[in-house]
C-alpha positions in Angstrom: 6.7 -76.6 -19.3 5.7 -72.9 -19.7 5.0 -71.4 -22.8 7.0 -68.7 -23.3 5.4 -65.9 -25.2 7.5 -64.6 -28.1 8.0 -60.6 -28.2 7.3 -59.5 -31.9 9.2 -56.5 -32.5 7.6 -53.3 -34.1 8.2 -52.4 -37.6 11.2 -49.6 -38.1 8.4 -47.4 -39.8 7.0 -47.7 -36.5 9.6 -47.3 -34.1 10.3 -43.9 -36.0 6.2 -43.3 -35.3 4.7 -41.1 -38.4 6.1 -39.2 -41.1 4.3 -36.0 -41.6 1.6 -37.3 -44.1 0.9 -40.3 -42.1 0.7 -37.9 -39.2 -2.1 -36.2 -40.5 -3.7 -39.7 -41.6 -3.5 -40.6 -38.5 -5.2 -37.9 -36.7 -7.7 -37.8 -39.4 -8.6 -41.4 -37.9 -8.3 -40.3 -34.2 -10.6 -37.4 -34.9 -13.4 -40.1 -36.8 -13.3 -41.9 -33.1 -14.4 -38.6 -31.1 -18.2 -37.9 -30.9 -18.6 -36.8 -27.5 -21.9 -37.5 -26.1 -21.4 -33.8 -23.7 -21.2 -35.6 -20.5 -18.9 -33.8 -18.3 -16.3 -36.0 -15.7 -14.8 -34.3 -13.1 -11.1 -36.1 -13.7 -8.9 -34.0 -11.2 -9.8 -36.5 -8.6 -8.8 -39.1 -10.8 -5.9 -37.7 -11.7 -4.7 -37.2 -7.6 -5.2 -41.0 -7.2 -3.2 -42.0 -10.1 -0.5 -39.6 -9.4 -0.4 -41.0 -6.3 0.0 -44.8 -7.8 3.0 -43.6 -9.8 4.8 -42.1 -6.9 5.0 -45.5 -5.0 5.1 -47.7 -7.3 8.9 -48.9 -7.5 9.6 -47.1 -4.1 11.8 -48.5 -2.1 13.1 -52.0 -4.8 16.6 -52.1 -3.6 19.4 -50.4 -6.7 16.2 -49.0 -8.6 15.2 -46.2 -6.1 17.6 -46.5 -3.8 19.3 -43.9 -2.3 16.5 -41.8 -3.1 14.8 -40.2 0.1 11.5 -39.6 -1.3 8.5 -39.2 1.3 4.8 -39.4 0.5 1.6 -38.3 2.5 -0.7 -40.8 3.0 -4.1 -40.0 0.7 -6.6 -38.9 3.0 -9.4 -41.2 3.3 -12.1 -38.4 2.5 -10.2 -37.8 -0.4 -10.7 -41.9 -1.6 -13.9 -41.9 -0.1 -15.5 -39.1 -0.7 -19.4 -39.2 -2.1 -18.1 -37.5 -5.5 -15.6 -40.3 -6.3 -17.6 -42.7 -5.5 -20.5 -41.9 -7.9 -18.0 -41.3 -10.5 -16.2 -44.6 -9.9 -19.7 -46.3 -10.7 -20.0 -44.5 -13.4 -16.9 -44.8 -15.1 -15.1 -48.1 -13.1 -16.9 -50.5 -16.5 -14.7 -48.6 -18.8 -11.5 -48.2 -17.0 -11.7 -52.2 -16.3 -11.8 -52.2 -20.1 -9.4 -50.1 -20.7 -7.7 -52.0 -18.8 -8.5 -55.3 -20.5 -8.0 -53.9 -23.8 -4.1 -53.0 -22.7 -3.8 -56.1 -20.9 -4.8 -58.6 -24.0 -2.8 -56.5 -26.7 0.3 -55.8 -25.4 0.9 -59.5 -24.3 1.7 -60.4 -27.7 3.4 -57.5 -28.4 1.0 -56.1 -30.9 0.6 -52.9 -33.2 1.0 -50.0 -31.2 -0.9 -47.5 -33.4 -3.9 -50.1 -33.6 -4.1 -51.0 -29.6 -4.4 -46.8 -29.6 -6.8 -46.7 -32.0 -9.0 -49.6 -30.0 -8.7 -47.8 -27.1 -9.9 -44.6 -28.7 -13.0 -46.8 -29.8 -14.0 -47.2 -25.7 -13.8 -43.5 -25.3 -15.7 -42.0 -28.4 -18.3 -40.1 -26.2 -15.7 -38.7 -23.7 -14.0 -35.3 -23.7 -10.4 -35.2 -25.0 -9.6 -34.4 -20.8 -11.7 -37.6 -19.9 -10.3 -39.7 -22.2 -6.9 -39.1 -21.6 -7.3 -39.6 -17.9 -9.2 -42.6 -18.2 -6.4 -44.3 -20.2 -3.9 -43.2 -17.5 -6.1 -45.0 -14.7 -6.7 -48.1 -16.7 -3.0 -48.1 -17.3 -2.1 -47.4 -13.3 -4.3 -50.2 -12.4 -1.7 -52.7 -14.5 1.5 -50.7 -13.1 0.0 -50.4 -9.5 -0.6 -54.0 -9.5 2.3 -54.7 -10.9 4.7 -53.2 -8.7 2.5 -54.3 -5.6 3.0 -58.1 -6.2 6.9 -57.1 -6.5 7.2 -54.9 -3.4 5.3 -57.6 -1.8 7.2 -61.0 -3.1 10.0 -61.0 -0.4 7.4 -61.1 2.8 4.1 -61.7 1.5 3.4 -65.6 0.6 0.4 -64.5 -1.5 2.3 -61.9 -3.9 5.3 -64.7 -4.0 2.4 -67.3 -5.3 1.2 -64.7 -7.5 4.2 -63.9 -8.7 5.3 -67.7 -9.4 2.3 -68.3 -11.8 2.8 -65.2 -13.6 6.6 -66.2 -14.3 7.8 -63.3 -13.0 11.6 -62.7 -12.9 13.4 -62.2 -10.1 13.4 -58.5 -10.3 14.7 -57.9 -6.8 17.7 -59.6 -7.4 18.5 -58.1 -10.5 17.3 -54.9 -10.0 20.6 -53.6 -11.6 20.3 -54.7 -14.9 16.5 -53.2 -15.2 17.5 -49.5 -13.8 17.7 -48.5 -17.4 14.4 -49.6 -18.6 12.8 -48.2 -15.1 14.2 -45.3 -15.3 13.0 -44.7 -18.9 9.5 -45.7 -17.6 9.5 -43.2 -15.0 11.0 -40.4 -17.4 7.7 -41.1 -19.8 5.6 -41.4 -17.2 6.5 -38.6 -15.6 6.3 -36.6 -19.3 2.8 -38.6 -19.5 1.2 -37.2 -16.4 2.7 -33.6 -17.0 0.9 -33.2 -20.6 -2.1 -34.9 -19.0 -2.2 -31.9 -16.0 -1.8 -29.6 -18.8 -4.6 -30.8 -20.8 -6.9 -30.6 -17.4 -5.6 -27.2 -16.8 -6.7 -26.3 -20.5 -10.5 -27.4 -19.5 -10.6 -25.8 -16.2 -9.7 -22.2 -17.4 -12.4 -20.1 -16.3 -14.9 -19.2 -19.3 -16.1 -16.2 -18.3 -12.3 -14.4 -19.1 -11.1 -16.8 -21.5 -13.7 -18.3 -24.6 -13.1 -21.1 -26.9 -13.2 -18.9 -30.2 -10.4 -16.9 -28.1 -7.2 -17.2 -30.6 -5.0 -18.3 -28.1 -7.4 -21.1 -26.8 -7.9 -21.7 -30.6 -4.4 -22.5 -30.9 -4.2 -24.6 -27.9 -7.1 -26.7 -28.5 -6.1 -27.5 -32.2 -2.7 -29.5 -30.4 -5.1 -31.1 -28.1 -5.9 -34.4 -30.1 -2.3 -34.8 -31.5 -1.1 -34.4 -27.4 -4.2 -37.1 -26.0 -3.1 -39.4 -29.2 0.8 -39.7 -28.0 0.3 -39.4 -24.7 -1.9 -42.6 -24.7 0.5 -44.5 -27.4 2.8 -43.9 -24.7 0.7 -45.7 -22.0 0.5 -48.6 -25.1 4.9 -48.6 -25.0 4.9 -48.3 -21.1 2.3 -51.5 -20.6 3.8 -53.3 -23.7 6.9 -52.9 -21.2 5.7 -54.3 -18.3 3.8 -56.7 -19.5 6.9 -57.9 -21.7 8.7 -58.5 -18.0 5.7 -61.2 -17.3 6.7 -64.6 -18.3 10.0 -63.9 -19.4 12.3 -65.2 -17.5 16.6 -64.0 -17.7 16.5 -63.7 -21.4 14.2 -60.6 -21.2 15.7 -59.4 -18.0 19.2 -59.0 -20.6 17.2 -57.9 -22.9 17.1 -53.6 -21.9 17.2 -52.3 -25.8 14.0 -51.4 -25.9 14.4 -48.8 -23.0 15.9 -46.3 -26.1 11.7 -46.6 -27.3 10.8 -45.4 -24.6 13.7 -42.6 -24.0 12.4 -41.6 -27.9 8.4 -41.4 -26.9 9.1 -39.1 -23.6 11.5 -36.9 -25.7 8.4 -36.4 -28.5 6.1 -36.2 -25.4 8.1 -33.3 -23.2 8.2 -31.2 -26.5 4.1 -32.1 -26.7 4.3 -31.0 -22.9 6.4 -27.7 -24.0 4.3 -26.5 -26.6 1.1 -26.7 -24.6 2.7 -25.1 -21.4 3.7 -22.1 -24.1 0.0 -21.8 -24.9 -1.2 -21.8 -21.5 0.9 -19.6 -20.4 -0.6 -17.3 -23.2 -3.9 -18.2 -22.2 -3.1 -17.5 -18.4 -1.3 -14.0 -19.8 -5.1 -13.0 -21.2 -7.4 -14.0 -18.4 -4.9 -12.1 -16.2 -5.4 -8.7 -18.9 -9.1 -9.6 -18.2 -9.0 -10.0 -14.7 -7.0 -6.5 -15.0 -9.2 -4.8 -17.2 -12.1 -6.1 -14.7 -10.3 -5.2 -11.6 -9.4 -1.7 -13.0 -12.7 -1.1 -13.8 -14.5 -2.4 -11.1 -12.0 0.7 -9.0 -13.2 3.4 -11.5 -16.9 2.9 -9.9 -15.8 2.1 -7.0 -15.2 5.4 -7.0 -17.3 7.2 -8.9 -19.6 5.6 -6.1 -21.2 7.3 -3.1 -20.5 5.3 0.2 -21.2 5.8 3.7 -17.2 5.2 5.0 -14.4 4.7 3.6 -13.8 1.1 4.4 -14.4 -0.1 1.0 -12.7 2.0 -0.8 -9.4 1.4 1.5 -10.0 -2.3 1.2 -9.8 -1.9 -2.5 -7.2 -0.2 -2.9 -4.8 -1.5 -0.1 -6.3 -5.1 0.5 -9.5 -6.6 -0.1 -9.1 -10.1 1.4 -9.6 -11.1 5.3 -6.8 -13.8 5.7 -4.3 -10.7 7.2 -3.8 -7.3 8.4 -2.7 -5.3 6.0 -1.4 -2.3 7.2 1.9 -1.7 9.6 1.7 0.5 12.2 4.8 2.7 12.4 4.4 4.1 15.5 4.0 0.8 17.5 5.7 -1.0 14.6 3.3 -3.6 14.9 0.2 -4.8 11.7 -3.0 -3.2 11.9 -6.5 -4.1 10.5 -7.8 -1.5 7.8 -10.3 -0.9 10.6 -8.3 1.8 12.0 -8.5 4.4 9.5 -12.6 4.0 9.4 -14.2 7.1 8.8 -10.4 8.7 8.9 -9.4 11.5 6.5 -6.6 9.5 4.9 -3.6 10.8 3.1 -2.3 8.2 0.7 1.5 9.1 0.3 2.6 7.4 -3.0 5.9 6.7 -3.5 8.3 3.9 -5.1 11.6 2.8 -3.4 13.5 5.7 -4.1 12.1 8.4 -1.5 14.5 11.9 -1.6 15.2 12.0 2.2 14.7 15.7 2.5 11.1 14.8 1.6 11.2 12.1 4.1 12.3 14.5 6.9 9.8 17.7 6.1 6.7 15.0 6.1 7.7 13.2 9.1 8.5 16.4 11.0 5.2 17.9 9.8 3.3 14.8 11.0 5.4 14.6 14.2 3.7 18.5 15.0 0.4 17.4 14.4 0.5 14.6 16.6 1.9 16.4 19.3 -1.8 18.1 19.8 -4.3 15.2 18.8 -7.2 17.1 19.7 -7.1 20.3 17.1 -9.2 19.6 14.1 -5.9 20.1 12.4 -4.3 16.6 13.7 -7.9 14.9 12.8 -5.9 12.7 9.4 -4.1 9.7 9.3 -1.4 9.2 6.4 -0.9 5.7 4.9 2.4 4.7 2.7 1.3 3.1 -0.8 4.6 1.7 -2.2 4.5 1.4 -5.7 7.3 -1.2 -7.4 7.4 -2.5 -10.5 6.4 -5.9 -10.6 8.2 -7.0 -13.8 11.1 -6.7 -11.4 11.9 -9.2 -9.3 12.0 -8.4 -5.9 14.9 -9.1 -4.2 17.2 -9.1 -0.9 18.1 -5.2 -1.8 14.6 -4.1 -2.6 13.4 -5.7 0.4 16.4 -4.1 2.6 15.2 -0.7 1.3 11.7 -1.1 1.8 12.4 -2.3 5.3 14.0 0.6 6.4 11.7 3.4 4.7 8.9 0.9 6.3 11.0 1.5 9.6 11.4 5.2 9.7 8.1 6.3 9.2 5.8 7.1 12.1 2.4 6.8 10.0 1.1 3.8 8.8 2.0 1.8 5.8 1.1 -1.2 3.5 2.5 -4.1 5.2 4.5 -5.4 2.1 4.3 -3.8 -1.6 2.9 -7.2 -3.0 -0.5 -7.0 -1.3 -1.0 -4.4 -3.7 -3.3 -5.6 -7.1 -1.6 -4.4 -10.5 -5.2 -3.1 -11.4 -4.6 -0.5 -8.2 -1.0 0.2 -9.3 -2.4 1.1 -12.8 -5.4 3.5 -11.4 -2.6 4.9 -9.4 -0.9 5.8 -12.4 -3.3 6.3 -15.3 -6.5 7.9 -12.7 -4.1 9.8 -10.2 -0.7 10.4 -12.2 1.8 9.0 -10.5 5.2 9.1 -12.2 8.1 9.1 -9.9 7.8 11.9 -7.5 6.1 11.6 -4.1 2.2 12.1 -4.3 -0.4 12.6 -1.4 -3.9 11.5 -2.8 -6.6 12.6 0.3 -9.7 10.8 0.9 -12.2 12.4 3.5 -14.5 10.2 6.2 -16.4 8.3 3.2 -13.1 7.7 1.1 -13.9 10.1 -1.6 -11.0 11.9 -3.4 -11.1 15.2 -2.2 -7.6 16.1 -3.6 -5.4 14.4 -6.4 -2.3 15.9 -4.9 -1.8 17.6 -1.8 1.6 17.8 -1.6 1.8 21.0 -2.7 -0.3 22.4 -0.3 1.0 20.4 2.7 4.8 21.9 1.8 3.0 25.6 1.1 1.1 25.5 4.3 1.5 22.7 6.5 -1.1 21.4 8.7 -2.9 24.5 8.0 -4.0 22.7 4.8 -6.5 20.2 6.4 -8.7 19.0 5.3 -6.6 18.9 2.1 -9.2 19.5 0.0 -8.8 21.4 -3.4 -11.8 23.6 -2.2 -9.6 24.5 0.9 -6.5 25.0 -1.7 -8.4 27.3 -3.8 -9.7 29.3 -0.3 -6.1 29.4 1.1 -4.8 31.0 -2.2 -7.7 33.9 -2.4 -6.4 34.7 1.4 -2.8 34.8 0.2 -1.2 37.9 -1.0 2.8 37.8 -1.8 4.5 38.6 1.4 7.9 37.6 3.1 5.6 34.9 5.4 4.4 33.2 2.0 8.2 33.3 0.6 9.8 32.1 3.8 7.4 31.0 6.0 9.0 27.8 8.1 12.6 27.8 7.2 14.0 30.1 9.7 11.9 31.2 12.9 13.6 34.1 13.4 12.0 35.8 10.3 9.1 36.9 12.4 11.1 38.4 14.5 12.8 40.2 12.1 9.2 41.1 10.7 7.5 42.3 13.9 10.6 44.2 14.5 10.4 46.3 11.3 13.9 45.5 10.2 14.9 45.6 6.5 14.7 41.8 5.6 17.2 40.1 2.6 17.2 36.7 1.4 19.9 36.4 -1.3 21.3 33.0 -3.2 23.5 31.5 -6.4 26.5 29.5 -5.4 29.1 32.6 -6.7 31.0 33.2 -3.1 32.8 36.0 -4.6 29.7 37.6 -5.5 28.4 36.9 -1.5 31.0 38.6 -0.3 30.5 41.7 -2.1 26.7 42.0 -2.3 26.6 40.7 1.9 29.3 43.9 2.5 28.2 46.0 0.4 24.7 45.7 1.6 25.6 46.4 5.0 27.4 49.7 4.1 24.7 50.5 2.2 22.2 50.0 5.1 24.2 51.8 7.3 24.3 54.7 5.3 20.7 54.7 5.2 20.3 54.4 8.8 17.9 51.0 8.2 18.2 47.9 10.3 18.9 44.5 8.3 19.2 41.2 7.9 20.4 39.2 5.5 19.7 35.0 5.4 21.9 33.1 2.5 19.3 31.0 0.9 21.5 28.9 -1.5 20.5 27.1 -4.3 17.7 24.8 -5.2 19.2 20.6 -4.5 22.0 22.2 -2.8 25.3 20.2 -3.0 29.0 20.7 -1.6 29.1 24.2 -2.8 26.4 25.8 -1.1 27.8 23.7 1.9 31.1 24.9 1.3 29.6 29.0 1.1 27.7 28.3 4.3 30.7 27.0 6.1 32.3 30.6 4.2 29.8 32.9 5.1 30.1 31.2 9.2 33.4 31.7 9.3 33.4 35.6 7.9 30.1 36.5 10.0 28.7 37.6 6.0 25.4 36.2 6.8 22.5 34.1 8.7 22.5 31.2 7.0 20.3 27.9 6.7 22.5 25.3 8.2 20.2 22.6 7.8 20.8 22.0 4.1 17.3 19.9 3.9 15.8 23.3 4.8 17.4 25.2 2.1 15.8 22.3 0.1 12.7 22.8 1.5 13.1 26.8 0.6 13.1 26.1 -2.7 10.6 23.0 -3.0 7.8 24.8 -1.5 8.9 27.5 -4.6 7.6 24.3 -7.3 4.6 23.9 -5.1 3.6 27.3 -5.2 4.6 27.2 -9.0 2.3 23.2 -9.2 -0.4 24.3 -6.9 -1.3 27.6 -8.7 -1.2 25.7 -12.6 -3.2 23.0 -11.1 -6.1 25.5 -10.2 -5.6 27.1 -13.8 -3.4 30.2 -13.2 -0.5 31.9 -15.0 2.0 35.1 -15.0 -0.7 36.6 -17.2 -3.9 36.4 -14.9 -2.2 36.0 -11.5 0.4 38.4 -9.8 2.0 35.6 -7.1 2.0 33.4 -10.1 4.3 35.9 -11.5 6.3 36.4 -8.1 7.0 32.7 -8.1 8.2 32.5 -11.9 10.7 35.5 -11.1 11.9 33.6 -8.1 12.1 30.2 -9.6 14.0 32.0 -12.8 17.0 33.5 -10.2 17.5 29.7 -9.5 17.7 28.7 -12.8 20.5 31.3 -13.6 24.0 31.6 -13.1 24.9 34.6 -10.7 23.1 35.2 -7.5 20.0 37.1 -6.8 18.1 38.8 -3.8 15.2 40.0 -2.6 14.4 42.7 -0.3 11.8 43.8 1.8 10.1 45.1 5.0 7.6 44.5 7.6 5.0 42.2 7.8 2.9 42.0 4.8 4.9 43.9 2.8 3.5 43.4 -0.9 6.5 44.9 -2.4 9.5 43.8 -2.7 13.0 44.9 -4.6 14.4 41.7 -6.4 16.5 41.5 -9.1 20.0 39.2 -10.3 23.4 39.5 -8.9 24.5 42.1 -11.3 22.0 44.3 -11.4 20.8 44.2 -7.7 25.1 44.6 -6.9 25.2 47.9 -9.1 22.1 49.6 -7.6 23.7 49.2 -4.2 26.7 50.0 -5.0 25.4 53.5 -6.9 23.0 54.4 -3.6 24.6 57.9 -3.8 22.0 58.6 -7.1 18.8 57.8 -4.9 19.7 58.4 -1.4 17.5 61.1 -1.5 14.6 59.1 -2.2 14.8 56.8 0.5 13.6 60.0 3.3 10.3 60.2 1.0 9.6 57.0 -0.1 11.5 54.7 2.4 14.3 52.5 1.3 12.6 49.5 0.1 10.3 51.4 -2.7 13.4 54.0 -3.7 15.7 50.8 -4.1 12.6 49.5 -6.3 12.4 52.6 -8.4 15.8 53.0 -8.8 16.2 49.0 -9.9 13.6 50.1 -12.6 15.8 52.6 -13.9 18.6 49.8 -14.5 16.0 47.4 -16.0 16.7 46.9 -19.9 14.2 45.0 -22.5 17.3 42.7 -22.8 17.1 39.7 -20.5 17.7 35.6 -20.8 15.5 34.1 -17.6 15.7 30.4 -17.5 12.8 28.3 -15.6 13.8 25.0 -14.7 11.2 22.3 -13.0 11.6 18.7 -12.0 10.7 16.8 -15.2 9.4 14.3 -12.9 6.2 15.9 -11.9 3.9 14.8 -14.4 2.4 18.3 -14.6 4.8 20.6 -17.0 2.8 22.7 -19.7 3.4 22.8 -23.0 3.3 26.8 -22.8 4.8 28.8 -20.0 5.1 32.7 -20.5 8.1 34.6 -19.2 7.9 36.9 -15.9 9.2 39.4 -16.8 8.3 40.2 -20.7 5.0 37.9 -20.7 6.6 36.1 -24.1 5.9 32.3 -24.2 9.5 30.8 -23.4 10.8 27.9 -25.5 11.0 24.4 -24.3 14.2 22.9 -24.0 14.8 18.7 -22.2 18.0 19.2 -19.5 19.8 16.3 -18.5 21.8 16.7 -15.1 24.3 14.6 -13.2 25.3 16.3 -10.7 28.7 14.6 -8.1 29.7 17.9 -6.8 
């Protein structure tokens, strides 16, 4: 007759594990055991293998898996056979197999748990905390593996059924039932087991060069290291005492499923284990990505402050530096392209985020459209490339990708193939290097991807293609040849202007949203010109983001012949962003109302559309520097009281007597308001008024405007 081993329960001191003193006693003695010797194992291979174990162990015994469709892939045999694993293996197979052993012997007889740890501790002094851990699990997946493989194998294979006779197994397969709730508490800790065993690996494969071990967040990882190794492997001591408790004995244990609550306790201390250290090395991951940043970031700043022969590397850095994909989307093909295309290319970066304004949409693509039209003037010679910058502590979603889809869609120019190719470090050099805030930037880079230009939007909406090569040299050049004329103030929005100009004709552009006020300055204009016997023409100019009002006064001014108008409201837009430009190009290259007359001209024009009533300007000829402007009151009432300087227009000619007279109605009491897209990045602290040369005072505005 069999002797039946007796199970010797643990003490209730033990079952409860350590109070906080005896905690620290006991990792006092751990800590005694651990004299590493520096030998380094490489235990992720390890690790794969007894992963694997685990997963089919148990698969497929009939009520303890079943109904669970769980599929593995078979381990390739390189990956059991390779040279590495096998040198390893001879190396460390002696202490696994005693490992093994030392489980096997002292949890037969149900023995101290703490001191079966502690011996097993003893084998692995000179190992790592990593190695001994995963040396522990493979001495331990040797038992279970074996285990399990006798039971899979009892029903069909004589053998395992032999096997399986002497070792007085019991008839597991038939009362699988009654067992799910100890097997599914040993899963639950073993599952918990391997998870702070990855963890643990992933601590000691965290690259040194970004992350050191006197690095306070590795300092506080490693401190919880022992404590983590120490329960994780007094777990593998509960989980064997387990199985080994099922050998030899017979129904009574099979009833016998209290002690599954042991192991339900261990994997509940050994998931928070598992929590903490994921918390710490997600802190650890958080600084080796600042590093990686900071690197990254850095490694772009010389980049380039760096001569080069093309451009390729530069584009590659910025865009995409890795060859698994094509980076770039075509838009006029609609098809992805290799950087390769824009090789010794000047290349106009247009930086936006998500939230394009169409109208600036619609001018670039209609600008672009021109200039591919005739591909052989030096003009055409650029290619522009979308940079879509989103914020990536954002998650991207259906809606974000919807949006970037179709402004991906409507451009005819190149453009990033998808917003997440871009690095975070290029994203913050966009911002910090180049100033990107929220409005639509154009950084240029000529042939050898140099920045030649910071900004060229201004200059593209001033002067089109005649900007290239979009240089700030060329700015500075197109600005010495520019005097204020009615082709500077109006050049693009209406064709018929040159006409108007090569003609001779008297030319008015007028705007505010009053229609009352229209309708008197438009009619009393005309008598006025009459009277004088001048030609003229009058274009209704609106107001700057024009809304249902200025569509509403177009539709007015249509209907009652008051007018030319701009029916295109994007051009009307356009009108008054080119205005900003002017105003953004000129501060970039250091100039003000007090050292430059345009400068001056654009701050008078910008403050009519920051005011209330209407305004107009008038003048005549091409290249007319002088021109009679003033507000809706005051330019009304000089009309209106043409009788006083008729006389003057036969001598001087109407334009410079209407200016004369306008000085006569000019008083040192004025309120001009400037108002600018607080969105630009650029404002000054100090901006001095047109008209009196005083510095004006700052004020924030707020608008929402649903009209």
């Amino acid at each position: 007759m069999a002797l039946v081993p007796q199970k010797v329960p643990q003490s209730r001191g033990d079952r409860h594990f350590f109070s906080s003193s005896d905690d620290n006693a006991m990792m006092k003695q751990i800590q005694g055991t651990h004299a590493p010797d520096g030998r380094e194992v490489e235990v992720k291979p390890f690790l794969h293998i007894i992963e694997d174990i685990f997963k089919r162990a148990g698969f497929g015994i009939p009520g303890f898996m079943q109904g669970t469709q769980v599929q593995f892939e078979s381990m390739e045999d390189k990956a059991l056979h390779s040279s590495d694993i096998s040198e390893m293996l001879d190396l460390l197979s002696y202490t696994i197999s005693k490992i093994s052993c030392e489980i096997s012997c002292k949890c037969s007889g149900g023995g101290d748990a703490h001191v079966t740890t502690v011996a097993i501790f003893n084998v692995l002094t000179s190992y790592s905390w990593d190695a001994k851990l995963v040396l522990a699990l493979a001495a331990f997946a040797v038992n279970y593996g074996e285990f399990w493989l006798v039971v899979q194998l009892y029903p069909t294979n004589p053998l395992a059924k032999s096997v399986a006779f002497l070792k007085q197994m019991p008839e597991i397969l038939e009362r699988a039932e009654s067992l799910k709730p100890k097997f599914e508490a040993l899963n639950n800790l073993i599952k918990a087991m391997l998870d702070v065993t990855k963890c643990i690996v992933e601590f000691k494969e965290l690259p040194s060069q970004y992350i050191t071990p006197d690095t306070p967040e590795m300092v506080a990882a490693t401190a919880h290291i022992p404590t983590a190794v120490y329960w994780t492997i007094r777990s593998i001591v509960a989980c064997a005492s387990q199985i080994m408790g099922l050998i030899g004995m017979g129904h009574e244990y099979i009833a016998a499923t209290t002690e599954a609550w042991e192991l339900s306790s261990l994997a509940h201390k050994v998931n928070n284990i598992h929590s903490h250290l994921l918390k710490q090395i997600t802190l650890c991951h958080q600084h080796i990505e600042e590093k990686r940043h900071i690197e990254a970031y850095l490694t772009l700043v010389r980049l380039f402050e760096t001569p080069h022969l093309d451009n390729i590397k530069i584009l590659k850095a910025l865009i995409y530096a890795k060859e698994d994909q094509l980076p770039l989307f075509d838009g006029s093909n609609k098809k992805r392209a290799s950087i390769e295309v824009l090789r010794r290319k000047i290349v106009l970066l247009f930086i936006t985020d998500l939230e394009i304004p169409q109208e600036e949409l619609s001018i670039l693509e209609q600008m672009y459209v021109e200039s591919r039209h005739q591909q052989l003037r030096p003009e055409s010679q650029y290619e522009v490339v979308w940079i879509p910058v989103v914020d990536k502590s954002t998650p991207w979603n259906v809606d974000k990708q919807k949006q970037f889809d179709y402004l991906q869609g409507v451009m005819p120019w190149y453009s990033v193939f998808h917003p997440s190719l871009l690095d975070p470090a290029v994203i913050r050099y966009i911002k910090e290097v180049w100033h990107f805030t929220k409005k639509p930037i154009l950084v240029v880079l000529d042939p050898q991807g140099k920045v030649v230009n910071q900004n060229a939007v201004h200059m593209m909406w001033i002067w089109g293609s005649i900007a290239y090569p979009f240089t700030s040299l060329r700015e500075e050049t197109l600005w010495r040849e520019e005097s204020w004329r009615i082709e500077l103030l109006a050049d693009t929005i209406d064709p018929t202007i040159f006409n108007w100009v090569s003609e001779g004709k008297i030319i008015c552009l007028f705007g505010g949203e009053d229609i009352e006020w229209v309708r008197k300055f438009t009619n009393t204009a005309r008598t006025v010109a009459k009277a004088a016997n001048v030609p003229i023409e009058m274009l209704y100019v609106g107001k700057s983001n024009p809304r249902e009002k200025v569509k509403n006064n177009n539709s007015i001014i249509v209907a009652e012949q008051l007018s030319h108008h701009l029916q295109d409201l994007t051009l009307i837009w356009f009108f008054w962003v080119r205005l900003e430009s002017m105003w953004h190009s000129k501060m970039q290259h250091g100039k003000s109302v007090e050292n430059d007359s345009i400068m001056q001209e654009i701050m008078t024009m910008l403050s009519f559309d920051g005011s209330e009533q209407g305004w107009a300007v008038i003048c005549k000829g091409s290249g007319a520097s002088e021109m009679a402007k003033a507000k809706g009151d005051t330019i009304l009432k000089a009309l209106t009281e043409y009788d006083q300087w008729k006389e003057t227009v036969v001598d001087q000619g109407f334009v410079p007597a209407l200016i004369e007279y306008l000085k006569k109605l000019h008083t040192p009491h004025h309120c001009n308001r400037l108002i600018l897209p607080g969105a630009t990045g650029s404002i000054p602290e100090k901006v001095v008024c047109a008209e009196c040369s005083r510095p004006m005072e700052k004020f924030i505005m707020y608008r929402c405007c649903t009209d």
